[in-house]
C-alpha positions in Angstrom: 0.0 0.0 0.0 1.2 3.3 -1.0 1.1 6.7 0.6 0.5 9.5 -0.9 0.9 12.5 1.7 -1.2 15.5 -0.8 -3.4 12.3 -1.7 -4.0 12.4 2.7 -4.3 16.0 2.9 -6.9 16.8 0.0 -9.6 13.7 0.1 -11.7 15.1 2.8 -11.9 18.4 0.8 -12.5 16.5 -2.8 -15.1 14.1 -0.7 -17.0 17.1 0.2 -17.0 18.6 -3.4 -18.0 15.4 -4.8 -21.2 14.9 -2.3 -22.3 18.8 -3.0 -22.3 17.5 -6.9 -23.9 13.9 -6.1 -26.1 14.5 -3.1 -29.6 15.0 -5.5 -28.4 11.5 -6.8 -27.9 9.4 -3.8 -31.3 7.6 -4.6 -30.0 6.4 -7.7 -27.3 3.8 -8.5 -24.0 6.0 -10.5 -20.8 4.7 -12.4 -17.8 6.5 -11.5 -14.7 6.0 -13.0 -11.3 7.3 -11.8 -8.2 8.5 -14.5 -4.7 7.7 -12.9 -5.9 6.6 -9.8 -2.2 6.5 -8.3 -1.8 4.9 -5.1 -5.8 4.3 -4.6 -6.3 6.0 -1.4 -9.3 8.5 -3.2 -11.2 6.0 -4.6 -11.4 3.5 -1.2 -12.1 7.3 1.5 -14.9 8.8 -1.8 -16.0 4.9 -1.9 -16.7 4.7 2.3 -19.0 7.9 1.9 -20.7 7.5 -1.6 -22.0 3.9 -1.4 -24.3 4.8 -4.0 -21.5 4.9 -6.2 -19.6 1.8 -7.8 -16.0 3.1 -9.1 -13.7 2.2 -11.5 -9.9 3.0 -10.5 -7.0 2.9 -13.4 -3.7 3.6 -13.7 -1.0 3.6 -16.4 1.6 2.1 -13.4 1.2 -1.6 -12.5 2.9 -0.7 -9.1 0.0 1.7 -8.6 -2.5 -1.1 -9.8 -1.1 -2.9 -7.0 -1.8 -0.7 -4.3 -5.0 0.0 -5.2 -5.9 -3.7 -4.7 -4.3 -3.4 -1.3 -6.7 -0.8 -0.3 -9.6 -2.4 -1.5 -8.6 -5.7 0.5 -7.5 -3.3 3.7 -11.1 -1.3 3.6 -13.1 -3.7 2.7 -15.1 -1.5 0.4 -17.9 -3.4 -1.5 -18.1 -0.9 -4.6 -14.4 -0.5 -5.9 -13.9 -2.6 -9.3 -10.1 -3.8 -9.3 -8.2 -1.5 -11.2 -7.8 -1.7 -14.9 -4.7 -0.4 -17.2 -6.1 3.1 -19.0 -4.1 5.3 -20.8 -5.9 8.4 -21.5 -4.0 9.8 -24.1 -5.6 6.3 -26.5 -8.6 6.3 -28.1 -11.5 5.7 -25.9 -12.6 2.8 -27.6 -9.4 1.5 -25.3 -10.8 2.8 -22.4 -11.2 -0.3 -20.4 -13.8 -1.3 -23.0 -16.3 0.9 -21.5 -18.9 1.6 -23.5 -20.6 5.0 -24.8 -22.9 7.5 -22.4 -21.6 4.8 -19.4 -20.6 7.0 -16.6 -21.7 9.3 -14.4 -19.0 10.7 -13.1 -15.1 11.0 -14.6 -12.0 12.3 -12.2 -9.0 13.4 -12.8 -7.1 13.9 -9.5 -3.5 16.1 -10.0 -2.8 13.8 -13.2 -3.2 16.8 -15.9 -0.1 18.8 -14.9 1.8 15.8 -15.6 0.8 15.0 -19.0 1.0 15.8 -22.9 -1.2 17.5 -24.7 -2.5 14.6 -26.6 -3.2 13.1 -23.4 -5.0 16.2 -22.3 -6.6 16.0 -25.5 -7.6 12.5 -25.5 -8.7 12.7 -21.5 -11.8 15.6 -22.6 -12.3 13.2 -26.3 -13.0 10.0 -24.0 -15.2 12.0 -21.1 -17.5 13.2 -23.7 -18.2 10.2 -25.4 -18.4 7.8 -22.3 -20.0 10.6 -20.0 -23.8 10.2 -19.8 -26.1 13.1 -20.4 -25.9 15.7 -17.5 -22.8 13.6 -16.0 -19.4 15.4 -15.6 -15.9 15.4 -15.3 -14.2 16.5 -12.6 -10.6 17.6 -12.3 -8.7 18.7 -9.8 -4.9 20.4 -9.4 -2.8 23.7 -9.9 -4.2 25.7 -13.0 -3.1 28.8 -15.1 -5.5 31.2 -15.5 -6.1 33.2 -18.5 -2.0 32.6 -18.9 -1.3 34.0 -15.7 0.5 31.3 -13.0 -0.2 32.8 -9.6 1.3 32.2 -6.7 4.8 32.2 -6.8 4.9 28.5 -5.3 2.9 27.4 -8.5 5.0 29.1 -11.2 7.9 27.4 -9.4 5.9 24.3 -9.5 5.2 24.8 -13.2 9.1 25.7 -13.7 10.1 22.6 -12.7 7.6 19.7 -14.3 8.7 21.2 -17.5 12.5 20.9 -16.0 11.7 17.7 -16.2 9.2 17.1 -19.4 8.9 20.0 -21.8 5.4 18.3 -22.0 4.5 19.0 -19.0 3.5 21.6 -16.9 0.1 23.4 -15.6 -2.6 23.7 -18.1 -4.8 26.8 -18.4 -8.0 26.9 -17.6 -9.4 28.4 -20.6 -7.8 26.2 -22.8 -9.5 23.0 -21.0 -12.8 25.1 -21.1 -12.3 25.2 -25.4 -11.3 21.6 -25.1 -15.0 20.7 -23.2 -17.0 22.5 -25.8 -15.6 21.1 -28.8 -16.1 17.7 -26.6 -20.0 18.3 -25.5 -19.3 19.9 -22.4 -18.9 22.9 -20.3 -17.5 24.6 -17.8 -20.1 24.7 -15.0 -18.1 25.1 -12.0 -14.3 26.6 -11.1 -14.0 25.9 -6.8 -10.9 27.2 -5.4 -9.2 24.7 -3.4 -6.7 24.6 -0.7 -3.0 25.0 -1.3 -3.9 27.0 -4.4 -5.7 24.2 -6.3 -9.1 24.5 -7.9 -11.4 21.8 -8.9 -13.2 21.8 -12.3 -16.5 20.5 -12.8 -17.1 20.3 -16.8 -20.8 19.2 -17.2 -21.8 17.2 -20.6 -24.2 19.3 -22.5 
């Protein structure tokens, strides 16, 4: 089982934005799946409070595959699928063979910061074909704004993922908003979060 420290500090906070969103659908049963699901410790703490909710965790990394099964055998949650192998940046078609208009709900929990373009790209392609009508996508990290980086701790941040991959770094909000329309969404819902992070709630039209 692996520990994610921001993944410890943030759940409570994404739990609660997740209920606000879900709450008028607690009667019904919803389909939830998770993009780079990482160590697994979201989808087991959203999974204890939203047992309405059957989720689908993936990751790219077979280590993080690994210790999301732990979790599920440590919590004992009843509505956690075993984690698949997704790449977001393929066509959806590969997306774990789910099918069209199939979920409810999409995340994308500090992943986009760390990827491509074409993966950015393919993540808001795949969310608006399997997204149902009136479901949504909902991301979550550090974000430009209108091209402006703010504050100093997240141009710094920014500085150095692209240190490391020029094809990374944090993706501007605007841009992602353009990306949902031409996908059959948009941009209900921009919720700052703590430690200068936002979450993103792009609702298919």
């Amino acid at each position: 089982m692996l520990l994610s420290p921001a993944a410890e500090r943030n759940q409570d906070g994404l739990l609660s934005v997740l209920w606000e969103q879900l709450e008028k659908q607690s009667h019904r049963e919803l389909f939830a799946l998770e993009l780079g699901s990482g160590t697994g410790q979201h989808v087991v703490h959203f999974a204890q409070d939203l047992p309405f909710v059957t989720w689908q965790p993936s990751d790219i990394k077979e280590e993080f595959r690994d210790s999301i099964r732990s979790y599920i055998v440590a919590t004992k949650v009843k509505t956690v699928l075993q984690p698949v192998h997704l790449d977001a940046g393929e066509p959806w078609e590969k997306w774990a063979g789910l099918p069209k208009s199939s979920c409810d709900v999409i995340l994308s929990i500090n992943m986009l910061h760390y990827c491509s373009f074409t993966t950015i790209e393919g993540v808001f392609k795949g969310s608006g074909l399997i997204l149902r009508k009136d479901g949504f996508l909902m991301t979550y990290g550090p974000y430009a704004v209108n091209g402006i980086i703010s504050p100093s701790s997240n141009e710094e941040l920014d500085q150095s993922l692209r240190q490391k991959n020029p094809e990374w770094g944090l993706p501007d909000v605007d841009i992602l908003r353009q990306l949902a329309f031409s996908n059959g969404m948009r941009l209900e819902r921009m919720i700052e979060m703590p430690e200068s992070n936002k979450c993103l709630i792009f609702r298919k039209i």
